[in-house]
N, C-alpha and C positions, 0 to 999 in steps of 0.2 A: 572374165572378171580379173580382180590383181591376185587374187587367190589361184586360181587354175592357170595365171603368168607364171606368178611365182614359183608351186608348183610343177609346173613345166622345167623350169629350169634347175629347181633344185634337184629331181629327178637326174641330172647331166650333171651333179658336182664332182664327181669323182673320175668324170672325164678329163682323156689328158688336154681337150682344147678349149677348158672351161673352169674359169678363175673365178671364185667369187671375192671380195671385197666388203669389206662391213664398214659404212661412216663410221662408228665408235672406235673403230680399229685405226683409221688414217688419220682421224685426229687427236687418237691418242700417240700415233706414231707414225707421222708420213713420212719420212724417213724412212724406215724399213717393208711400210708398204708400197713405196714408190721404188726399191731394190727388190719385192717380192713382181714386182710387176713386168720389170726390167726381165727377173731370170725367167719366168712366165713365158716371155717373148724371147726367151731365148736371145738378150742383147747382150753384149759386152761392155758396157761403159761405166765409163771411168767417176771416182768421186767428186770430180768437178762436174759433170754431167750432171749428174744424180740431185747433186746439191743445188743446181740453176731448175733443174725439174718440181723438186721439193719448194723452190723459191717461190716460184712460179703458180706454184698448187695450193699455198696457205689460201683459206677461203677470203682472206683481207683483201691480197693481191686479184681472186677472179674476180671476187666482186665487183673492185675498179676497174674491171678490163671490160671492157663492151663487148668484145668479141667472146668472150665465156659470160657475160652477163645478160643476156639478150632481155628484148621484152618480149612476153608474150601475152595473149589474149586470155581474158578469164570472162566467160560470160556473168551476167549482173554488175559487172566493179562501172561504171561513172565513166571514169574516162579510157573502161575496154582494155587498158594493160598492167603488167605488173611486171619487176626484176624476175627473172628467172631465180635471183639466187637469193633468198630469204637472212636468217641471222646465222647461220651457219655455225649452229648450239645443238648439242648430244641432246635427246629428252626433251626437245621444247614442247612434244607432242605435248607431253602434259599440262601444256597450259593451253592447251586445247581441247583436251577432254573432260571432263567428269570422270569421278572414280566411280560413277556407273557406266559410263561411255566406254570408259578402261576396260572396266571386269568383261561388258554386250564383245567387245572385240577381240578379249582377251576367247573369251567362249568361241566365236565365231571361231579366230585364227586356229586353235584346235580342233576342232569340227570338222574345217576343212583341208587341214594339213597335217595334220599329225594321222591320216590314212591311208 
């Protein structure tokens, strides 16, 4: 399940060859999470690097790239595909749940992770 993934992996955070990243974090500053990523890998580059990297990573920019925007297969949908990369908005979940959906997930995600 995504719970016993996640789990898995959060298990290895404090491993040295093991990064986590948070969307709220890179889009409130990809900028420093694309230099926290850089030293991660242990690379050297330069502010102009960094900066064409950053360019590159705005979700505007992947979105219009085919090659970072693929389609893929969703069963039920009509005509079988969808973008890979959605509106690329912190919290949209919320307009997809109910604040009972909220609370059932919120319970679950405790239940199963916080042991």
């Amino acid at each position: 399940s995504w719970f016993e993934y996640e789990k898995a992996w959060w298990e290895h955070r404090h491993d040295p060859n093991v990064l986590f990243l948070k969307y709220e974090d890179m889009q409130a500053n990809l900028q420093e999470s694309t230099e926290r990523v850089a030293k991660f890998l242990e690379m050297d580059v330069t502010p102009d690097i960094i900066g064409k990297v950053v360019e590159k990573s705005h979700f505007k920019a992947m979105k219009a790239d085919a090659a970072a925007n693929g389609v893929w297969k969703e069963p039920g949908r009509r005509d079988g595909s969808q973008p890979f990369l959605r509106k690329g908005v912190v919290g949209d979940w919320k307009s997809h749940f109910s604040e009972e959906q909220s609370r059932t997930f919120d319970n679950v995600f405790h239940e199963k992770l916080d042991g």
